[in-house]
MINU-426177 format. One line per 10 residues: their letters; for each residue x, y, z of C-alpha. Coordinates in steps of 0.001 Angstrom, whole numbers, padded with zeros to 6 digits, always signed. Layout:
BEGIN
A	X:Y:Z  ...
//
This chain:
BEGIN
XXXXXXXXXX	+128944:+091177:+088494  +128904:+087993:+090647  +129503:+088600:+094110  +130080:+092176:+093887  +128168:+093052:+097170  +131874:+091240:+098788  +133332:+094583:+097413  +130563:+096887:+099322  +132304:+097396:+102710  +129876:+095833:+105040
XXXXXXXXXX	+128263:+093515:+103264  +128191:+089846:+103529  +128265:+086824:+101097  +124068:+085758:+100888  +122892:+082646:+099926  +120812:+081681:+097420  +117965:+081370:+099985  +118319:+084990:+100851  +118858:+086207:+097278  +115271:+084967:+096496
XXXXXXXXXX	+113636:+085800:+099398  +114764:+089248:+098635  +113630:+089576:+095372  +110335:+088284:+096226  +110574:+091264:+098558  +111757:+093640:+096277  +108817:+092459:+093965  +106289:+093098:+096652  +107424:+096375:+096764  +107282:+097607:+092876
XXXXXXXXXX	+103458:+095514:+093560  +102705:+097807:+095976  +104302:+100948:+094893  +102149:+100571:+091640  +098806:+100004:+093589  +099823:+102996:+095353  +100477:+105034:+092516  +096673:+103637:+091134  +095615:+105316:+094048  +097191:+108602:+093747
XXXXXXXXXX	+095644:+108765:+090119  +092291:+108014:+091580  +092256:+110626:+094173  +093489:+113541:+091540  +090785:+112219:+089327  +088386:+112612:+092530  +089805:+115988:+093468  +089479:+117298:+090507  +085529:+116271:+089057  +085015:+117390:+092900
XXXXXXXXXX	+086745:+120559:+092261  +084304:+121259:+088730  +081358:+120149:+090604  +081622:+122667:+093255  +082469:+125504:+090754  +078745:+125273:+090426  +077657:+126641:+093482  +075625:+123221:+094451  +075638:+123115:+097928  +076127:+119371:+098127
XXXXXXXXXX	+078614:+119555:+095865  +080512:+122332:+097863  +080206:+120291:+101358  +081645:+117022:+098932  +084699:+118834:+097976  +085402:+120508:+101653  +084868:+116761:+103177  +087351:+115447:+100774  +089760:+118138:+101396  +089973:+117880:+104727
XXXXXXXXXX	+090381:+114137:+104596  +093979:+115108:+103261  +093715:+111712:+101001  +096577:+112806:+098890  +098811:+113244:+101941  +097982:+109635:+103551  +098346:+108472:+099983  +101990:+110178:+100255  +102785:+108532:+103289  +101742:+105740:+102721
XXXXXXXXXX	+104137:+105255:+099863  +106774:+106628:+102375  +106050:+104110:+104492  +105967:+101076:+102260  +109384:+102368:+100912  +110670:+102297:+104423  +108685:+098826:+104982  +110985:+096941:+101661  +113894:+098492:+102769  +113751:+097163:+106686
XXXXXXXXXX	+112596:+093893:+104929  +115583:+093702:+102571  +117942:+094749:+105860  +116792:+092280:+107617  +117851:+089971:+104884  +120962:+091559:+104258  +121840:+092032:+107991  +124411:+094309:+107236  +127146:+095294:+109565  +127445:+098938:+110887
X	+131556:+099495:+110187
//
């Protein structure tokens, strides 16, 4: 498959240079996308001993579990993937520099 980005319309021939630098990229990405998914199977972890704590009635434990829903940390942990998608991908565009036609 050598050189089959020349038969993507809009695409141009990269040199080695950029090939690298874009899989270094790339590979920052899959880094980050699995810290980020560490983190998303920390906070259900949280949520849920939270969640069984407060079942008990413990008033500390109720205030806990209302603090850490309203901190949303599973939606900011969402987003945050969003956004480091959309980070590699203006990262890799800026490598590729594309043409619009």
């Amino acid at each position: 498959m050598e050189n089959q980005h020349r038969k993507i319309s809009g695409y141009r021939e990269l040199s080695q240079e950029e090939v690298d630098l874009m899989n270094r990229i790339k590979a920052k990405g899959t880094e980050l996308l699995q810290l980020q998914a560490e983190l998303a199977n920390h906070l259900l972890d949280q949520r849920q001993k939270k969640a069984i704590a407060s079942e008990n009635g413990q008033q500390a434990a109720v205030h806990e579990f209302v603090r850490f829903s309203r901190a949303e940390p599973e939606r900011w942990a969402a987003i945050g993937k969003t956004d480091i998608q959309t980070g590699i991908m203006a990262l890799v565009r800026a490598v590729a520099q594309p043409s619009e036609a």
